[in-house]
ZAROTI-719374 format. One record per residue (C-alpha): residue number from 1; x, z, y; chain. Coordinates in nm, 3 decimals. Layout:
<atoms>
+------+---------+---------+---------+-------+
| resi |       X |       Z |       Y | chain |
+------+---------+---------+---------+-------+
|  NUM |       X |       Z |       Y |     A |
...
+------+---------+---------+---------+-------+
</atoms>
This chain:
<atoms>
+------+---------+---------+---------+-------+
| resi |       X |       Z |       Y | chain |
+------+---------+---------+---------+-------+
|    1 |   8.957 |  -4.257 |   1.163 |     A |
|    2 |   8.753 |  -4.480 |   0.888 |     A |
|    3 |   8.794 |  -4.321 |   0.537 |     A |
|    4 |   8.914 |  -4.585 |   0.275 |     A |
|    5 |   8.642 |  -4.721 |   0.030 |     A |
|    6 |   8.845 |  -4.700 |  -0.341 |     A |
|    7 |   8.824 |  -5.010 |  -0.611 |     A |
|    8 |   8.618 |  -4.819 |  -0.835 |     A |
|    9 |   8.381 |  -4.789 |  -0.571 |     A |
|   10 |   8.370 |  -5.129 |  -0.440 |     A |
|   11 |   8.342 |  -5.216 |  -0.881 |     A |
|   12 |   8.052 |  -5.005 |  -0.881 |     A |
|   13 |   7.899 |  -5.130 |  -0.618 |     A |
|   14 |   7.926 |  -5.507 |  -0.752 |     A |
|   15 |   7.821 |  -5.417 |  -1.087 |     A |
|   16 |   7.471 |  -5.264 |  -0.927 |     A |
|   17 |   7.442 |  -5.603 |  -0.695 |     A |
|   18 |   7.499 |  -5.843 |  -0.991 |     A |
|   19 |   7.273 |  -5.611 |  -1.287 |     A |
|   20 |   7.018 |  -5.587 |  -0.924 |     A |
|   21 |   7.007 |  -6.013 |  -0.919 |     A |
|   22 |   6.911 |  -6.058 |  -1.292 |     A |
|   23 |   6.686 |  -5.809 |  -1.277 |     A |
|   24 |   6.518 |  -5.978 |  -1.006 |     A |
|   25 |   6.529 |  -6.311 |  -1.219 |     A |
|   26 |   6.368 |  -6.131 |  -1.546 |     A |
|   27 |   6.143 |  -5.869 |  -1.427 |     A |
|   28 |   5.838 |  -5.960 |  -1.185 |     A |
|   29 |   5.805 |  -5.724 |  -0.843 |     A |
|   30 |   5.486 |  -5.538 |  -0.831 |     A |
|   31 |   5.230 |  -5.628 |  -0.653 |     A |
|   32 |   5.138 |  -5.277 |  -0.473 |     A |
|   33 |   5.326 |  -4.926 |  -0.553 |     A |
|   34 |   5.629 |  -4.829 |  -0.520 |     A |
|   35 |   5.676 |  -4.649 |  -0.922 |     A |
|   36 |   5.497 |  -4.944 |  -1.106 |     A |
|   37 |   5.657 |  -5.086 |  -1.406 |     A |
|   38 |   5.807 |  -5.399 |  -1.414 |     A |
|   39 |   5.743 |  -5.661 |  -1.636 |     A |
|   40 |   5.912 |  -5.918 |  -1.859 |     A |
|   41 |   5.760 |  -6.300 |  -1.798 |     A |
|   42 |   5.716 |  -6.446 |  -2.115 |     A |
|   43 |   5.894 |  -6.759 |  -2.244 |     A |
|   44 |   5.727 |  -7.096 |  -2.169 |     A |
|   45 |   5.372 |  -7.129 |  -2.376 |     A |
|   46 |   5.375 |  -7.351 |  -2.687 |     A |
|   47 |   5.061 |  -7.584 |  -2.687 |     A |
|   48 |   4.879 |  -7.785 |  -2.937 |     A |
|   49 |   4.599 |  -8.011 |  -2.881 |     A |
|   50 |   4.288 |  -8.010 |  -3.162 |     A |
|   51 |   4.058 |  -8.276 |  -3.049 |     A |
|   52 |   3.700 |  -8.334 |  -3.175 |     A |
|   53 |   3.637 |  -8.489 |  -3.483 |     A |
|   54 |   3.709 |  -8.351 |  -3.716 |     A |
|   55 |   3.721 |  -8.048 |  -3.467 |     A |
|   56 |   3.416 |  -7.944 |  -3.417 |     A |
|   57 |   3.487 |  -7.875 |  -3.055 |     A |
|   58 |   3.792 |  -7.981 |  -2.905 |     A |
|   59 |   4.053 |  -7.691 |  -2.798 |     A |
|   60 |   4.420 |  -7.593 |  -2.707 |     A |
|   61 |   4.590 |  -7.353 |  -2.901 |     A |
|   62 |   4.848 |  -7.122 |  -2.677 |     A |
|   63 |   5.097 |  -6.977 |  -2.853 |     A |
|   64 |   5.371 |  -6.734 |  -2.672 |     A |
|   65 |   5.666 |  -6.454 |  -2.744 |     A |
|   66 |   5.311 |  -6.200 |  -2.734 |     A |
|   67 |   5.641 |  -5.915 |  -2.831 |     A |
|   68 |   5.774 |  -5.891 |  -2.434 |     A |
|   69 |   5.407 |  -5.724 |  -2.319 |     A |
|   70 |   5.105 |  -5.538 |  -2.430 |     A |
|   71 |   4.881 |  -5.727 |  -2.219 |     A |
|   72 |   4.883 |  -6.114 |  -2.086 |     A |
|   73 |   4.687 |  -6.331 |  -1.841 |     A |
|   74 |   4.642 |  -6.710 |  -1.923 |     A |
|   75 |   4.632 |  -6.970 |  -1.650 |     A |
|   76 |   4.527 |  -7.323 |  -1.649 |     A |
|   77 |   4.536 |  -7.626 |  -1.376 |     A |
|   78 |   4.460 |  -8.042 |  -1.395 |     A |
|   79 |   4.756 |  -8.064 |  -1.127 |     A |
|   80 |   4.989 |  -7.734 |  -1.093 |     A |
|   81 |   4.886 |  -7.661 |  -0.769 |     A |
|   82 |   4.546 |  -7.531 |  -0.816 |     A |
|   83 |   4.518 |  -7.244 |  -1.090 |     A |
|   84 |   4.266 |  -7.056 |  -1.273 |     A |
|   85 |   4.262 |  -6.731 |  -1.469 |     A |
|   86 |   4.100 |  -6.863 |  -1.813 |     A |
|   87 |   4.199 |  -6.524 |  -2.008 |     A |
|   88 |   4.259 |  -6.179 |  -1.809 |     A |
|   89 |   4.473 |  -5.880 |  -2.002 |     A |
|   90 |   4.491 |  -6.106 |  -2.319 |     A |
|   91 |   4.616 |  -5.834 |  -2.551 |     A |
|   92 |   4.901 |  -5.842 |  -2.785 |     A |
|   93 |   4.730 |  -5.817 |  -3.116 |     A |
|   94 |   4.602 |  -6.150 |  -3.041 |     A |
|   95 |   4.946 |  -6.330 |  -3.089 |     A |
|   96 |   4.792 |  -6.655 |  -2.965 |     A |
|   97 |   4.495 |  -6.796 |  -2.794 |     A |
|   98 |   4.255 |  -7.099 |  -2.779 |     A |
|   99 |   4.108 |  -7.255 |  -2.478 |     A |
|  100 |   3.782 |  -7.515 |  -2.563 |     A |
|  101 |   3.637 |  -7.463 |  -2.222 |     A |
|  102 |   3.886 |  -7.721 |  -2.006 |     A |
|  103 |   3.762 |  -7.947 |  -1.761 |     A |
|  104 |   3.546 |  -8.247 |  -1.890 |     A |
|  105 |   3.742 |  -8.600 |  -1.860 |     A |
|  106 |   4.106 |  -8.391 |  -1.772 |     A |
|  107 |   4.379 |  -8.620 |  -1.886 |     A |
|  108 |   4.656 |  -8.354 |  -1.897 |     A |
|  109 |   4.650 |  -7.961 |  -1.903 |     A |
|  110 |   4.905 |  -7.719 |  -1.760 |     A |
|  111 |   4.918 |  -7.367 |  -1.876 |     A |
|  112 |   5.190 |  -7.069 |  -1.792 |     A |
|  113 |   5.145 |  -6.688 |  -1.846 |     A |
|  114 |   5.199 |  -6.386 |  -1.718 |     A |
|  115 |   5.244 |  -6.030 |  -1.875 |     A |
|  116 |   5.024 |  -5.778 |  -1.771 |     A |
|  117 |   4.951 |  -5.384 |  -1.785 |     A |
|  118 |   4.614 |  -5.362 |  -1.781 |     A |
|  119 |   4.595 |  -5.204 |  -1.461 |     A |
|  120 |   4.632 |  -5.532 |  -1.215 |     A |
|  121 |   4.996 |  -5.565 |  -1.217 |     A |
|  122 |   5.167 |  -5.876 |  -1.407 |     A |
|  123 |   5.490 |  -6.044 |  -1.411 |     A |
|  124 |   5.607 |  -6.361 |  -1.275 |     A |
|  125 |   5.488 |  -6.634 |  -1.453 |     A |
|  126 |   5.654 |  -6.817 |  -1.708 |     A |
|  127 |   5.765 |  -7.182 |  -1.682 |     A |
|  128 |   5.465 |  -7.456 |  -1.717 |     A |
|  129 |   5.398 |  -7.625 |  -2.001 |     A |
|  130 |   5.141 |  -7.951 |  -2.031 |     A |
|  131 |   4.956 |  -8.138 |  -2.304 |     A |
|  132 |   4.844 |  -8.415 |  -2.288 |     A |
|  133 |   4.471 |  -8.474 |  -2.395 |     A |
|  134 |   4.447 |  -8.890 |  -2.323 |     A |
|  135 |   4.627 |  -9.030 |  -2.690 |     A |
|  136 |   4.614 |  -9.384 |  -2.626 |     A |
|  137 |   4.817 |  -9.322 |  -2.272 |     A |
|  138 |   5.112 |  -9.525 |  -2.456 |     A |
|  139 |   4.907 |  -9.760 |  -2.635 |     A |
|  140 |   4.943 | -10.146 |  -2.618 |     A |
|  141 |   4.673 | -10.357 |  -2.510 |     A |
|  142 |   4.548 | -10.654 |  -2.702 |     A |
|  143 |   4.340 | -10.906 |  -2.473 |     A |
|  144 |   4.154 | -11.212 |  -2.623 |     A |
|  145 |   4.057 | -11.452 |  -2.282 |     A |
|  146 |   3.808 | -11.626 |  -2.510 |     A |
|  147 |   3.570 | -11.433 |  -2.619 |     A |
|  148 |   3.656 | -11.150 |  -2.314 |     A |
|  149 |   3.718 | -10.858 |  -2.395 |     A |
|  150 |   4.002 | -10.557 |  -2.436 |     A |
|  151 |   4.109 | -10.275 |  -2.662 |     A |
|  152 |   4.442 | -10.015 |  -2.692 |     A |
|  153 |   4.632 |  -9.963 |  -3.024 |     A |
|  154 |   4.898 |  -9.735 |  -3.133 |     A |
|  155 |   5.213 |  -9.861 |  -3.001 |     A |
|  156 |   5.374 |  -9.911 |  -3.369 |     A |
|  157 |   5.062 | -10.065 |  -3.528 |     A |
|  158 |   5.116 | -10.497 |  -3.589 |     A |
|  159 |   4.847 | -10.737 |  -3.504 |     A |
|  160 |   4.802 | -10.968 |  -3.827 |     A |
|  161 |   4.517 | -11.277 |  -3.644 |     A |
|  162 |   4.312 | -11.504 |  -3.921 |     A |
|  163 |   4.245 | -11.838 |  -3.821 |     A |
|  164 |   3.917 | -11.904 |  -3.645 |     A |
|  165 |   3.679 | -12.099 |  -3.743 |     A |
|  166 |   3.348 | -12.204 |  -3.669 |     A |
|  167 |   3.152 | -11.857 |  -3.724 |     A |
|  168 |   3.418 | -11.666 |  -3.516 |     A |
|  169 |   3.765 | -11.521 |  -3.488 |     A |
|  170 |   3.944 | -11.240 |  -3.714 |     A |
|  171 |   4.228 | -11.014 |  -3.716 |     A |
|  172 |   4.360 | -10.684 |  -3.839 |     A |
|  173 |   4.544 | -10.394 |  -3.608 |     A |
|  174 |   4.761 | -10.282 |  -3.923 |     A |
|  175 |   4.967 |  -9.938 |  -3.951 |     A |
|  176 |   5.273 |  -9.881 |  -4.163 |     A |
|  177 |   5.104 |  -9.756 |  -4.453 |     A |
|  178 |   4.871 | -10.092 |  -4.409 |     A |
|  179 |   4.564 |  -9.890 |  -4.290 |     A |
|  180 |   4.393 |  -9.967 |  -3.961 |     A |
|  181 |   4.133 | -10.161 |  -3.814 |     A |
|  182 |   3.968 | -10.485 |  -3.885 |     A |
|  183 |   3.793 | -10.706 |  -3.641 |     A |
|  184 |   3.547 | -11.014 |  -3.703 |     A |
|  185 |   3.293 | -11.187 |  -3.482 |     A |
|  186 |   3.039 | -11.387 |  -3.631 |     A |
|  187 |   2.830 | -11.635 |  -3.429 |     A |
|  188 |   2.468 | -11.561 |  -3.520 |     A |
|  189 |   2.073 | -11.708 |  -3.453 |     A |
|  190 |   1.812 | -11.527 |  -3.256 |     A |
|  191 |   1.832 | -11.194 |  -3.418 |     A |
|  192 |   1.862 | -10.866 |  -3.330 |     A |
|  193 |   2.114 | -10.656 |  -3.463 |     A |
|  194 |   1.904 | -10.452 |  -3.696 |     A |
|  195 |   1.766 | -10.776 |  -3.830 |     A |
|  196 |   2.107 | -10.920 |  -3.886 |     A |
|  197 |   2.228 | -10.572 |  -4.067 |     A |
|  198 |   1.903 | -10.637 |  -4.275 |     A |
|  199 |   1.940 | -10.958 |  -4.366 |     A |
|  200 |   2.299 | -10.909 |  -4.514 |     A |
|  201 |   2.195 | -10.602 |  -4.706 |     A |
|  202 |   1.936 | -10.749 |  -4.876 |     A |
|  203 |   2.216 | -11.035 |  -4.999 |     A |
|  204 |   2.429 | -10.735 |  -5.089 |     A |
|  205 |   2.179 | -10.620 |  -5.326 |     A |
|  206 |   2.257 | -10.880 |  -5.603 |     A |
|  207 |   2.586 | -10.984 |  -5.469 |     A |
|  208 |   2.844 | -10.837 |  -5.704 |     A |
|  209 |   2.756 | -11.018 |  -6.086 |     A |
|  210 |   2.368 | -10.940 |  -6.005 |     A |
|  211 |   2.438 | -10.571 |  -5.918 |     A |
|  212 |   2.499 | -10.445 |  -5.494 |     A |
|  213 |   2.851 | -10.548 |  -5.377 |     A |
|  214 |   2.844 | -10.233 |  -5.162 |     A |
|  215 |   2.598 |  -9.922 |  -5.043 |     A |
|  216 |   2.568 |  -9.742 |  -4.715 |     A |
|  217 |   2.576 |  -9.385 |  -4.719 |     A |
|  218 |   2.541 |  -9.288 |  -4.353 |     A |
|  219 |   2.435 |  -9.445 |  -4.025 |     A |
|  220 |   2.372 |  -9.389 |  -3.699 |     A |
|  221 |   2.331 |  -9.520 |  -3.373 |     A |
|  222 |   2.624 |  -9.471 |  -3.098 |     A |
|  223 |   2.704 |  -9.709 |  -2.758 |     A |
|  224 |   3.086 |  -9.888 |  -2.756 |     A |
|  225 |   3.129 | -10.071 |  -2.473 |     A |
|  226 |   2.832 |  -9.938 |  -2.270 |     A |
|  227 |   2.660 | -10.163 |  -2.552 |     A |
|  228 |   2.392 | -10.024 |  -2.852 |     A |
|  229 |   2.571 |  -9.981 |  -3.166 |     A |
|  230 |   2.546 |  -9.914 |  -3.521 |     A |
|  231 |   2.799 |  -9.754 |  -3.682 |     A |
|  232 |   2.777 |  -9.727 |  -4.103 |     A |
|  233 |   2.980 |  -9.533 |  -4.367 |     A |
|  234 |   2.959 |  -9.793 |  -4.668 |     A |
|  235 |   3.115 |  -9.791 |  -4.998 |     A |
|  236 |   3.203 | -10.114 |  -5.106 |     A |
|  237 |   3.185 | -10.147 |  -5.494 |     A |
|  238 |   3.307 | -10.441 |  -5.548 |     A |
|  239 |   3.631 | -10.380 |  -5.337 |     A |
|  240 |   3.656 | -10.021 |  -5.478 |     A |
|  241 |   3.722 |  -9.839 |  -5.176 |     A |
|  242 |   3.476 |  -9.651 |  -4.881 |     A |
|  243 |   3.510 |  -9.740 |  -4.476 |     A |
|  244 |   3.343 |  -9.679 |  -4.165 |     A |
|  245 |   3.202 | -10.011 |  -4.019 |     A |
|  246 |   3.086 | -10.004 |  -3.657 |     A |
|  247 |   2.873 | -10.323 |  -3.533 |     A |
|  248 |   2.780 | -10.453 |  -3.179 |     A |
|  249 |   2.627 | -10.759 |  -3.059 |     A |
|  250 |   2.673 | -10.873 |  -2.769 |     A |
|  251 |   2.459 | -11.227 |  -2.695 |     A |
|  252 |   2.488 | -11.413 |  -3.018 |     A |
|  253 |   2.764 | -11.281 |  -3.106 |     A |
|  254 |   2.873 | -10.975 |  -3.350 |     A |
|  255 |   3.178 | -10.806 |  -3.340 |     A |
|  256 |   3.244 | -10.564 |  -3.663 |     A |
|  257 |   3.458 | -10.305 |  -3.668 |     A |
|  258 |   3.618 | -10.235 |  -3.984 |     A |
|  259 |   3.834 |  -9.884 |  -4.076 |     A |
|  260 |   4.085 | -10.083 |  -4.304 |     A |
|  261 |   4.214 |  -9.807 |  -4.540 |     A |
|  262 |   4.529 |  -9.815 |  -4.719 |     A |
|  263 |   4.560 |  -9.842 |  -5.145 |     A |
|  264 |   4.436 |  -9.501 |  -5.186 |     A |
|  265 |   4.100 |  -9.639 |  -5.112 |     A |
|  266 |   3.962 |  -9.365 |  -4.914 |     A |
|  267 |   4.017 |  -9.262 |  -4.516 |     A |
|  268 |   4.120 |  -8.960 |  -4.375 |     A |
|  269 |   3.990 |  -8.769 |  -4.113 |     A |
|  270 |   4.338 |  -8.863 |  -3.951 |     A |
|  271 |   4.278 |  -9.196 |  -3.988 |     A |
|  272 |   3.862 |  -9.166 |  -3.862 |     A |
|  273 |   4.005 |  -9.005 |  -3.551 |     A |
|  274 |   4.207 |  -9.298 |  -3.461 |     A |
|  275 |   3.935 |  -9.578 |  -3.528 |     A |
|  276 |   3.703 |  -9.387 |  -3.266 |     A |
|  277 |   3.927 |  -9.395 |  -3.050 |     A |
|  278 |   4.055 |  -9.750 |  -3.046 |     A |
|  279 |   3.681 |  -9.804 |  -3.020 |     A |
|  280 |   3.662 |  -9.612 |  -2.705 |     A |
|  281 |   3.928 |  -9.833 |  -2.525 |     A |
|  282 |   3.714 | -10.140 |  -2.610 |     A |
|  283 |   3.575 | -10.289 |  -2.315 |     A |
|  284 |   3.429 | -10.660 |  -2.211 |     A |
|  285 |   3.610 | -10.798 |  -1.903 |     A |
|  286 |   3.374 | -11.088 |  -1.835 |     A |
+------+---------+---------+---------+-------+
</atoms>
């Protein structure tokens, strides 16, 4: 004759199936052992992306609730199928973490993390977050068919065109504070672009009422396009205000790029980050 299971024990009995599920969900199962302790996962990593300028080297900053664990490992993939250990029993004291060694050209970055003990058990690990490392994914594209060639902008930047004339074209990519970029081709003889620069800087000299209408503080040589450029940090006096000009010649034609900054009169490094890269979208298509 059965013996008749009570309510209380049937209660008990739930209560250890249900507290047995959400322990499941929280805590990660060991990997070997049967008396190992288990672990909390953490809470879904907070990223933020520092990119280079004015970095000196680009890097992600990982930030997570560091309080659930003494010790953490930090994983990276390109796809979130393929994973890699970048940081191995990360320890508490730490509170955060930087990663500067991610894969050259990567367009997006996912990270999670597990807790760990120090002793080659960890948790399961937390949910994925990504960051994406390619700014100008949501840019517009502005295409000129005449003179052939292509650049992104920021989405809520304005195009304000000149009329062309017989020297070349001109327009500004204007932000809401009214700084941005500034580009004008000029239609020149058989000169090379060093000459050119030369030959307007020695007009410059005596330009503004017999004094120099501007003076260049820095340049150097960098490639836009896949073309040789120059790229100058000039103050212009007359004007009142510093800029970054970047200038490439392509056949007998040069294109300047001009930092357009706002009333302030200067840039910041905000604003230097965002010329370079409009410059690295621009490309000739023919």
């Amino acid at each position: 004759m059965h013996k008749k299971i009570t309510p209380i024990v049937l209660m008990v009995i739930a209560v250890a199936a249900i507290g047995g599920y959400f322990a499941r969900q929280k805590y990660s199962v060991p990997a070997t052992g049967q008396n190992q302790k288990k672990l909390v996962a953490p809470d879904a990593p907070a990223l933020s992306y520092a990119p280079s300028p004015p970095s000196p080297k680009a890097y992600i900053q990982i930030t997570w609730n560091y309080y659930v664990a003494n010790y953490f490992n930090i994983y990276r993939s390109t796809d979130q199928i393929n994973w890699q250990k970048i940081q191995g029993n990360y320890p508490q004291i730490g509170h955060a973490a930087m990663d500067s060694d991610f894969p050259k050209g990567a367009k997006t970055l996912y990270y999670r993390i597990t807790s760990a003990d120090g002793k080659g058990n960890e948790s399961h690990p937390s949910p994925t977050t990504s960051v994406n490392l390619d700014e100008t994914a949501d840019w517009k594209t502005y295409k000129n068919d005449e003179y052939g060639f292509e650049f992104g902008y920021p989405v809520l930047w304005e195009i304000i065109n000149y009329p062309s004339n017989a020297y070349g074209i001109g327009f500004v990519l204007q932000a809401s504070d009214y700084s941005g970029l500034k580009i004008i081709t000029f239609k020149i003889k058989q000169q090379t672009l060093k000459q050119y620069l030369e030959a307007g800087d020695k007009v410059n000299q005596t330009a503004y009422e017999g004094s120099p209408s501007k003076t260049i503080l820095s340049t150097k040589e960098i490639t836009v396009a896949n073309f040789p450029a120059i790229q100058r940090e000039e103050s212009w006096l007359a004007a009142g205000f510093t800029t970054i000009v970047t200038y490439l010649k392509k056949d007998d034609i040069v294109y300047s790029f001009q930092l357009q900054v706002n009333s302030s009169g200067i840039f910041t490094a905000s604003d230097q980050i965002t010329y370079n890269k409009i410059l690295s979208t621009f490309k000739f298509i023919q």
